[in-house]
Every structure is written in structure tokens, then in C-alpha cells.
C-alpha positions as a Markdown table, in Angstrom:
| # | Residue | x | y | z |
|---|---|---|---|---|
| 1 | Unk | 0.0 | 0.0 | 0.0 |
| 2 | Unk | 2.6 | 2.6 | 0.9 |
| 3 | Unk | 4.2 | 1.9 | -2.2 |
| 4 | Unk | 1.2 | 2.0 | -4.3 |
| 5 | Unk | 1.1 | 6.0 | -2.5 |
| 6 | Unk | 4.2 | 7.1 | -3.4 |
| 7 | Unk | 4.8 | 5.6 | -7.0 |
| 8 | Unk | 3.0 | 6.7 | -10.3 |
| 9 | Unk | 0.7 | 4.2 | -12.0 |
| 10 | Unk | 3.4 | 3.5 | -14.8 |
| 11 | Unk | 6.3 | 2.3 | -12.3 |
| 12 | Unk | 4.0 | 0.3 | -9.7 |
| 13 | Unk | 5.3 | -2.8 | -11.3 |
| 14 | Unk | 8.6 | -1.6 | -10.7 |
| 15 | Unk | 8.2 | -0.4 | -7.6 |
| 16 | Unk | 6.2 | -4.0 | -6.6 |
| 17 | Unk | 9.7 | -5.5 | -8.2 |
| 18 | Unk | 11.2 | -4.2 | -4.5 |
| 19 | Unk | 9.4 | -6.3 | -2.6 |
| 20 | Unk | 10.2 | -9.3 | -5.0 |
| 21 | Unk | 14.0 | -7.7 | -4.5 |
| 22 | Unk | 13.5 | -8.2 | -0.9 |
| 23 | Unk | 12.7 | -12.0 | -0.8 |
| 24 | Unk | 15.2 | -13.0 | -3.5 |
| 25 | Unk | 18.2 | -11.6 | -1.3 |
| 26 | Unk | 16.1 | -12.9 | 1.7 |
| 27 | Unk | 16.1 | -16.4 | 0.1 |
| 28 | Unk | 19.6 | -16.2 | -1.1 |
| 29 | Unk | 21.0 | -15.2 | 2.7 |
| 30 | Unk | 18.8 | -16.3 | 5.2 |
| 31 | Unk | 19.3 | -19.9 | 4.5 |
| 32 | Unk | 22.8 | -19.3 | 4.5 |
| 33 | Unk | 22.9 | -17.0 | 8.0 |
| 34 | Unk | 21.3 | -19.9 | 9.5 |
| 35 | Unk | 23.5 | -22.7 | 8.3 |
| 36 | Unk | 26.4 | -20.5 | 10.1 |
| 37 | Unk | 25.0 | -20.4 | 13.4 |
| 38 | Unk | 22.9 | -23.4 | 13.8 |
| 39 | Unk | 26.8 | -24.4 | 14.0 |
| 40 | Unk | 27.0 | -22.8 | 17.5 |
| 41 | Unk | 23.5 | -23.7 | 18.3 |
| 42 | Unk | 20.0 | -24.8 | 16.7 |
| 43 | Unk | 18.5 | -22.5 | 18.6 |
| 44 | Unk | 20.3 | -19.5 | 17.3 |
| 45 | Unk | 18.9 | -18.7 | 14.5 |
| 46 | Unk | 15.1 | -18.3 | 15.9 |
| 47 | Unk | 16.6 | -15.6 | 18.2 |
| 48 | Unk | 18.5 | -13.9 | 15.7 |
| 49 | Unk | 15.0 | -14.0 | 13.4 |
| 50 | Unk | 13.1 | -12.5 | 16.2 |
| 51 | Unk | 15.6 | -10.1 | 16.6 |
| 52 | Unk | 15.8 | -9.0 | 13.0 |
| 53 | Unk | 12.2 | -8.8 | 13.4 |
| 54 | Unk | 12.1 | -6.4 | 16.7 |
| 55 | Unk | 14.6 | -4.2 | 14.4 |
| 56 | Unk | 12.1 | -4.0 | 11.6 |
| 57 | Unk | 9.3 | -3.2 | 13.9 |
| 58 | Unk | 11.6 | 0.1 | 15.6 |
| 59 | Unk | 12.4 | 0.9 | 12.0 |
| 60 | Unk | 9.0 | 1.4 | 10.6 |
| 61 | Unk | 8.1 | 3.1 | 13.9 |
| 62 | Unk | 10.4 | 5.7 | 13.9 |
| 63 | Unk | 11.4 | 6.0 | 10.0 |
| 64 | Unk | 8.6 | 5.1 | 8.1 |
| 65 | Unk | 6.4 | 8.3 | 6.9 |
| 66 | Unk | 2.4 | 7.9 | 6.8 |
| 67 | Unk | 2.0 | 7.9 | 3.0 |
| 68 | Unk | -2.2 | 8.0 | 3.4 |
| 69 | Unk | -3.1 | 11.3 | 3.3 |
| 70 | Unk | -5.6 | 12.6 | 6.1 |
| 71 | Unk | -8.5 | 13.7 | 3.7 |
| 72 | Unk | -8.6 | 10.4 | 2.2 |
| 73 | Unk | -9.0 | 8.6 | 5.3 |
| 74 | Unk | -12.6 | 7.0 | 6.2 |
| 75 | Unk | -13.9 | 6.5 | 9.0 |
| 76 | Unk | -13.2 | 2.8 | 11.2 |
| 77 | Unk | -16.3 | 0.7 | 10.1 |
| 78 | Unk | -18.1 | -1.4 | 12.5 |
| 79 | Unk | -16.7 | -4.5 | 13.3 |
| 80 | Unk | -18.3 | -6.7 | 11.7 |
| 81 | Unk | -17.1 | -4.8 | 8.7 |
| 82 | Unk | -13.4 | -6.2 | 9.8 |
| 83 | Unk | -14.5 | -9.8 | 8.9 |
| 84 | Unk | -11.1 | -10.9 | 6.6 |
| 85 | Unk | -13.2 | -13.0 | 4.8 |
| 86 | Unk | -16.0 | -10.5 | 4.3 |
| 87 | Unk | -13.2 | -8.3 | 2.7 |
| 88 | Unk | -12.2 | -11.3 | 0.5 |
| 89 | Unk | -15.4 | -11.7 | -0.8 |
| 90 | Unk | -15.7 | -7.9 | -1.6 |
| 91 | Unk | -12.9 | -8.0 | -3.2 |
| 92 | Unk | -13.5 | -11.1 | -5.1 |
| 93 | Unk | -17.3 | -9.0 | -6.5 |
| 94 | Unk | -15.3 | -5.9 | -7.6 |
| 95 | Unk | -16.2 | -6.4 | -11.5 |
| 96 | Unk | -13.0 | -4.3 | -11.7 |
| 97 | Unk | -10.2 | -6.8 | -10.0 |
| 98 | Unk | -12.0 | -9.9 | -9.4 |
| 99 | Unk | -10.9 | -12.5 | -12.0 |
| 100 | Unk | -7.4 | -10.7 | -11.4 |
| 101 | Unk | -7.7 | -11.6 | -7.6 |
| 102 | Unk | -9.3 | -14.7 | -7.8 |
| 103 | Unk | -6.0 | -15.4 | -10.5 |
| 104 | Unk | -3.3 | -14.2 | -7.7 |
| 105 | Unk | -4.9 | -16.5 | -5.4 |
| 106 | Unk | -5.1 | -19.8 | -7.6 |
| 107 | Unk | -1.2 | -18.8 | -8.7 |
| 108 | Unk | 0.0 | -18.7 | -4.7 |
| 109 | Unk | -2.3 | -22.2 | -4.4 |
| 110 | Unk | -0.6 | -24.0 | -7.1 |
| 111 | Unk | 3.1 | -22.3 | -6.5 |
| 112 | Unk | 3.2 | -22.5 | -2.8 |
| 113 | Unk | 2.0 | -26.3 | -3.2 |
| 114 | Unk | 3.8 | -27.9 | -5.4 |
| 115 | Unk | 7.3 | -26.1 | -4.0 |
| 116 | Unk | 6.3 | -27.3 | -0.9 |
| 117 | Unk | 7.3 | -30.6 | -2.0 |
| 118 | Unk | 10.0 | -30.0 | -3.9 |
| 119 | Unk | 12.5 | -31.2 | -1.5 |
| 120 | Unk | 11.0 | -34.2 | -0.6 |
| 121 | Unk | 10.2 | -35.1 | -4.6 |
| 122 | Unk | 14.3 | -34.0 | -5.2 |
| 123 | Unk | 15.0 | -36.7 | -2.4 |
| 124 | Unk | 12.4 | -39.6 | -3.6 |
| 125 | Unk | 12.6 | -39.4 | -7.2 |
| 126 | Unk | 16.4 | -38.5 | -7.9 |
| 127 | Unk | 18.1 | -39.1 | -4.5 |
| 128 | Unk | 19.4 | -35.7 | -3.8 |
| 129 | Unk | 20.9 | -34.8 | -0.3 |
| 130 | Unk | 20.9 | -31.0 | 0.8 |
| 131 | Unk | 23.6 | -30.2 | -1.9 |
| 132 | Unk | 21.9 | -30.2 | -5.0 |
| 133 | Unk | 18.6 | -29.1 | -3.2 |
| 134 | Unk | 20.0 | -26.2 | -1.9 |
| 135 | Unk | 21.3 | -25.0 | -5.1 |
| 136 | Unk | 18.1 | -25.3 | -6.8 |
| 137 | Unk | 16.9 | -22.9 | -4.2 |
| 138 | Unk | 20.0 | -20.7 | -4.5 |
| 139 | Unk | 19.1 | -20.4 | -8.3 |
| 140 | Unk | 15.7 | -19.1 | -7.3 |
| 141 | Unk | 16.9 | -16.5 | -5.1 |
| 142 | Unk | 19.6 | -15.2 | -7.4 |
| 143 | Unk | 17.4 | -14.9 | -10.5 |
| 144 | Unk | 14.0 | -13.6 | -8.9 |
| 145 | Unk | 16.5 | -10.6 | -7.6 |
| 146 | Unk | 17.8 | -9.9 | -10.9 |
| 147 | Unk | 14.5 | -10.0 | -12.8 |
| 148 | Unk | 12.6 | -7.9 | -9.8 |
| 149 | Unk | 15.5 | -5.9 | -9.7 |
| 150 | Unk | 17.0 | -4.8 | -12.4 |
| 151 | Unk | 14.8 | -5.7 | -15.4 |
| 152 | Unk | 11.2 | -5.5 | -14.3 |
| 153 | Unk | 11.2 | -1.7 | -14.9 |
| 154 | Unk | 12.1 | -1.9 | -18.7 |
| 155 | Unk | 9.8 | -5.3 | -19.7 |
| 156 | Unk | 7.0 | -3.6 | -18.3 |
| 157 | Unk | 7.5 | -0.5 | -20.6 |
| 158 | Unk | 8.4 | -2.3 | -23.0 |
| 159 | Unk | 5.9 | -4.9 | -22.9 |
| 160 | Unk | 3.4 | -3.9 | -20.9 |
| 161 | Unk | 1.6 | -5.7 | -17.1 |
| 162 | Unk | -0.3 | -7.8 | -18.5 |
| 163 | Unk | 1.7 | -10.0 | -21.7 |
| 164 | Unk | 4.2 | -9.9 | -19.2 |
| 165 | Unk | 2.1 | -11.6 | -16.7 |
| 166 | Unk | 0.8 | -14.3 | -19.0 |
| 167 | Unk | 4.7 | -14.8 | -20.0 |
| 168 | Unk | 5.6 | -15.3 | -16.6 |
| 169 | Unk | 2.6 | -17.9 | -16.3 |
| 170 | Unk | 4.1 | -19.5 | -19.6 |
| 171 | Unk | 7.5 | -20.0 | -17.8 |
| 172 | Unk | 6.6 | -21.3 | -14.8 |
| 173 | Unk | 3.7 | -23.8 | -16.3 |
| 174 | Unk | 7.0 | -24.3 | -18.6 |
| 175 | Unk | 9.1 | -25.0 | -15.1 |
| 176 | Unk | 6.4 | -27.3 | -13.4 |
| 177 | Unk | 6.6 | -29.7 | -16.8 |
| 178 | Unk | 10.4 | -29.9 | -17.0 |
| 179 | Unk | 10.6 | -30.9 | -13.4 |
| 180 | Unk | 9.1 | -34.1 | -13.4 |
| 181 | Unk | 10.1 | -35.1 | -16.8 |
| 182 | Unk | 13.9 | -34.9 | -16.0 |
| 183 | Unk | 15.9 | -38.3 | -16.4 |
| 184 | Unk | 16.6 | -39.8 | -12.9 |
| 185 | Unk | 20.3 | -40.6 | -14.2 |
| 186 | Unk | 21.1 | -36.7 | -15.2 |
| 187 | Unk | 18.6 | -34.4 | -13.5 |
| 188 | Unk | 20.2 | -32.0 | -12.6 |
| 189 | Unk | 20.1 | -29.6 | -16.0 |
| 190 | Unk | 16.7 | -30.0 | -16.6 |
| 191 | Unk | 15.8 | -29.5 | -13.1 |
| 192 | Unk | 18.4 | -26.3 | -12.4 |
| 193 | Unk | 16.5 | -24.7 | -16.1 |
| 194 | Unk | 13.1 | -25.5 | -15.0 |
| 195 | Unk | 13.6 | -23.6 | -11.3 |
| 196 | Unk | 15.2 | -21.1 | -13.6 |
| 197 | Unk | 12.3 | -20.5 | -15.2 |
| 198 | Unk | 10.1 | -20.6 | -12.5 |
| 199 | Unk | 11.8 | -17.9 | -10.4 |
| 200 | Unk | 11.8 | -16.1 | -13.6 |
| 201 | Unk | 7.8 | -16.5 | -14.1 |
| 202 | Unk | 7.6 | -15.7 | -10.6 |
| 203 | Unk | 9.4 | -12.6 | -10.7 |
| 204 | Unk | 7.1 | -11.2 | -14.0 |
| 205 | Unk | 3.9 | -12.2 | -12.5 |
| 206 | Unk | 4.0 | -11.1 | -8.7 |
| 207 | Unk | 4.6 | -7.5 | -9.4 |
| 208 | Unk | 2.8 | -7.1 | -13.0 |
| 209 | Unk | -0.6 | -9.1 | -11.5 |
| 210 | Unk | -0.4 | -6.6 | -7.8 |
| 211 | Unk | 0.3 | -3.6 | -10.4 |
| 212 | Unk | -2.7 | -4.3 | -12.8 |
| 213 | Unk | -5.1 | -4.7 | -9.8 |
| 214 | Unk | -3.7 | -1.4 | -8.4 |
| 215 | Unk | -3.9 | 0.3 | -12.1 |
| 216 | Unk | -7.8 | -0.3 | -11.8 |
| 217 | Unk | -8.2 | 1.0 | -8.6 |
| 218 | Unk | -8.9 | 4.8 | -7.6 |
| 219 | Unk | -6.6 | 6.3 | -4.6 |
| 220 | Unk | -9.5 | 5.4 | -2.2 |
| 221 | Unk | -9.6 | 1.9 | -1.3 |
| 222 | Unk | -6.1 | 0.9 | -3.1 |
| 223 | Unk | -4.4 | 0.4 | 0.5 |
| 224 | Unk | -7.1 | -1.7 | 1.5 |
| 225 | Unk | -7.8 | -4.2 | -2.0 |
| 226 | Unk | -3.7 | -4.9 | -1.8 |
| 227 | Unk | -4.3 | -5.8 | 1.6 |
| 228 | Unk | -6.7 | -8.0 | 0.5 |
| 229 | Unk | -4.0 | -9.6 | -2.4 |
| 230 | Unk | -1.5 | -10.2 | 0.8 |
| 231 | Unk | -4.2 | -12.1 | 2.5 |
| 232 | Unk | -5.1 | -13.8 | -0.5 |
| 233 | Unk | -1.4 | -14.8 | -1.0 |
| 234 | Unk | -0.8 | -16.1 | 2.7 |
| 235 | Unk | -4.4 | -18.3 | 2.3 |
| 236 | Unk | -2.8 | -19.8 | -1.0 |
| 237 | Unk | 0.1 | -20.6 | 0.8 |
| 238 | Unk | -1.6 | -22.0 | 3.5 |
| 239 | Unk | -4.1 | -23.9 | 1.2 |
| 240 | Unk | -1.6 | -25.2 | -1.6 |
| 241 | Unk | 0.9 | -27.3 | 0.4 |
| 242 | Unk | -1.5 | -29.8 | 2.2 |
| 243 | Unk | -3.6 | -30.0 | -1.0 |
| 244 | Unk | -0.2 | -30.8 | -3.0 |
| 245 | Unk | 1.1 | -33.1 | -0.3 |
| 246 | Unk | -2.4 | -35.3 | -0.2 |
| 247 | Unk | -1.7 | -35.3 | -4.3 |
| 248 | Unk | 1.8 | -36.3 | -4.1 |
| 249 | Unk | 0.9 | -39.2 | -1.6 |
| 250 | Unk | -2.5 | -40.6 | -3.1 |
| 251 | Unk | -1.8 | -39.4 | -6.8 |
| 252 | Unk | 1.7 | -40.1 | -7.3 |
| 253 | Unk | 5.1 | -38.1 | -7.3 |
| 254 | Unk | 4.2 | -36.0 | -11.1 |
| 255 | Unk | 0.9 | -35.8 | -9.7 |
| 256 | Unk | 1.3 | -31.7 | -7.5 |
| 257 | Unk | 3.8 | -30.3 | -11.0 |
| 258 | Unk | 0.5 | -31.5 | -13.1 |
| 259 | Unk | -2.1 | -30.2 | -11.2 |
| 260 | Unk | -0.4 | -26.9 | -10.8 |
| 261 | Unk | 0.3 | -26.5 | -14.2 |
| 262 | Unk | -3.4 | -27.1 | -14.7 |
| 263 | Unk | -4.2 | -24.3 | -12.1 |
| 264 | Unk | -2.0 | -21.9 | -13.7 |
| 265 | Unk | -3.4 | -22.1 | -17.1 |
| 266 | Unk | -6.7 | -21.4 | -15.3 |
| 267 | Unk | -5.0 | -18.2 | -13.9 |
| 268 | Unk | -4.3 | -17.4 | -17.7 |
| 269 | Unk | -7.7 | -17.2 | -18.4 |
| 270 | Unk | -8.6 | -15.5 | -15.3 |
| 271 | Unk | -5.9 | -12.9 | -16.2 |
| 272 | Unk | -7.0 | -12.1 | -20.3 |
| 273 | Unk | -10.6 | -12.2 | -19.0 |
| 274 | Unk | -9.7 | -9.8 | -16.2 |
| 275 | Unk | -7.9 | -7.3 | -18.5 |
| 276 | Unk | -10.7 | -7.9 | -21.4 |
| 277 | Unk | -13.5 | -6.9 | -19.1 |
| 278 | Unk | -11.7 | -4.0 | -18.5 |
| 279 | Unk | -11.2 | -2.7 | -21.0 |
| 280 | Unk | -14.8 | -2.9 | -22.7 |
């Protein structure tokens, strides 16, 4: 929301991009900061993470500006106004955002799922120990940085929110394919591509799909719909991985990369509906 405030309409995907900056270095050194002291203790780490976390909390106190301007505020509603679900489904009847939002959910349920078992799939199916698994992981950190980074800016003026958005879906329905399709005897190119692409498809859509919902939106309201994406992202990422892992167990390995890719190409159609309806 505060960034939606302080950036023009043509460089909120760009400005989104920071947040998807944020979690690639996060992904590249937290992992790593943690290896390094669980060596001293297992312990450690949690402390040093609720640590970081009292930081952050003093920095926004005492740094971060209000970016909501007073005449725009409303009043607090009445409580039962406060329902999260409520919001949701407010959201969700917006003719304006709703295919969009219903399409950032289903993306988070099918992402967040099948990486959930990722891991465990890398172990089964090709007998990979920490070493290769960690790398794959590394890879995603070190290319959603660059492409939220340094190169969302120019593809979006370039190209535009939304063919940039169903590009990223192409690369990352591309990624869940690859995956289970890699030889068991040399997996590892095919695998290390495939999360390639899906940090890559990750990096387009996350940004382009939160800026195209916040291009459609007035001032008023903006703070509180991208709330509603952030809540819609945490229920898809509490959603996807049990629905995955009951796939992966009574389906078969292939089973979570399948049914995700199936979900995304939903989100597609969600997405070209969303932007159709808008502009007619």
C-alpha cells in the first residue's frame, strides 16, 4: 500500500519489483545466516530471526512516513465490517479486479504447493541430499533478484503488465513440466533450467498481476484491496501445500507439477478475462 502511494501508475510494477528484491536476497541469505549459526546452536537462529524482526518493527516506527493522506482517510467501520473474509469476498465481487484476484490466489495455491514438495520429490525421485537441493533454491533466489531488480522496470514498458504476466505464467507452467520429466540418471540440467524459469515467471507475475489490480483501482480503497492480495497470497500458501502433499501421496510423485500447471493455465484465463473486461 505505501508503495502504491508514493509511486506513479506506470512504475508500480517496478516499484512492486522491490518487494520481490527483498525476498530473493532474503532467500539467497537467510538460508545461509542460518547454516552458520545453527553451527553454535539450533537455537540461534530463531533468536537472531526475532531479533531482526524487533529491528524491523523500531524501523518502521520511527522511519517510516504515513504515505495515506488525512482527507482520504474514512472513518473505522463497525466490526463486523473487519470480517477478513468479508473483505475477500468484496474484493472477489469488484467487477474491476475480481478474475485478477481470484487469478493471484489460484497462482499462490498452485506455487506455494507444489514447492512445498519439492524437497521431498528431489530426495524420492532422484536421490538428492541438501547439496543439489539447496542450489536449486540458491538459483531461485539469485534470478527472482535480478528479474525484480533490475529488469522488471524496462519489460513492463516495454511490454506492458499484463503479456508480461501471462509470460511469466508460460515460464513457470514451462518449469512445473520440466521438473518431473527430468531423467533420474542426469537431472540435474533440466531440473536447475526448470527452477530457472520458474523464479523467472515468478518474478514477471507477482509484481505485473499486484500492479494491474492497483492500475484499476482509484486512490480510495487501493491500501485496503492490496491488503486483500497479501491475504489472499498467505491463504494460497496456506491452502496449496496440504492440497499438494495429499496429491503427491495418493496421486503419485508428477501428480502436485500436473495439477499446478493445470491451475495456472486457469489463472491465464482468469488474467486475459480480467484485463478484457476492463477494457470494454
Amino acid at each position: 500500500a505505501v508503495l502504491a502511494d508514493i509511486s506513479s501508475p506506470e512504475n508500480r510494477a517496478k516499484a512492486f519489483g522491490l518487494i520481490g528484491v527483498a525476498f530473493g536476497l532474503g532467500f539467497i541469505l537467510g538460508p545461509a545466516l542460518a547454516g552458520v549459526l545453527s553451527r553454535w546452536s539450533v537455537t540461534l537462529p530463531v533468536w537472531i530471526a526475532v531479533a531482526i524482526a524487533a529491528i524491523n518493527l523500531v524501523l518502521v516506527l520511527l522511519l517510516l512516513p504515513e504515505t495515506h493522506p488525512a482527507e482520504q482517510r474514512r472513518a473505522l467501520p463497525r466490526k463486523r465490517a473487519l470480517n477478513p473474509f468479508a473483505q475477500l469476498a468484496k474484493v472477489f465481487a469488484n467487477p474491476k479486479v475480481g478474475s485478477l484476484c481470484l487469478g493471484f490466489f489460484l497462482f499462490f495455491l498452485a506455487f506455494n504447493g507444489f514447492t512445498a514438495v519439492l524437497v521431498l520429490f528431489f530426495k524420492q525421485v532422484f536421490g538428492w541430499g541438501p547439496g543439489p537441493a539447496t542450489t536449486a533454491f540458491l538459483i531461485v533466489g539469485v534470478v527472482a533478484t535480478v528479474v525484480q531488480g533490475g529488469l522488471i522496470g524496462p519489460l513492463v514498458t516495454r511490454f506492458g503488465e499484463q503479456r508480461l504476466t501471462l509470460f511469466g505464467l508460460g515460464l513457470v507452467v514451462v518449469g512445473c513440466l520440466l521438473i518431473p520429466g527430468a531423467p533420474i540418471t542426469n537431472a540435474k540440467p533440466m531440473v536447475f533450467s526448470a527452477v530457472a524459469l520458474l523464479a523467472m515467471g515468478t518474478g514477471l507475475v507477482t509484481p505485473c498481476l499486484r500492479s494491474l489490480v492497483s492500475r484499476r483501482l482509484d486512490g480510495d480503497g487501493q491500501g485496503a484491496a492490496l491488503g486483500s492480495l497479501q491475504g489472499l497470497q498467505s491463504l494460497g500458501s496456506f491452502l496449496g501445500p496440504p492440497m499438494m502433499g495429499l496429491a503427491y501421496e495418493q496421486l503419485g510423485f508428477s501428480s502436485p507439477f500436473l495439477l499446478a500447471a493445470a491451475l495456472l493455465l486457469g489463472v491465464c484465463f482468469l488474467t486475459a478475462n480480467g484485463t478484457l473486461n476492463q477494457a470494454s
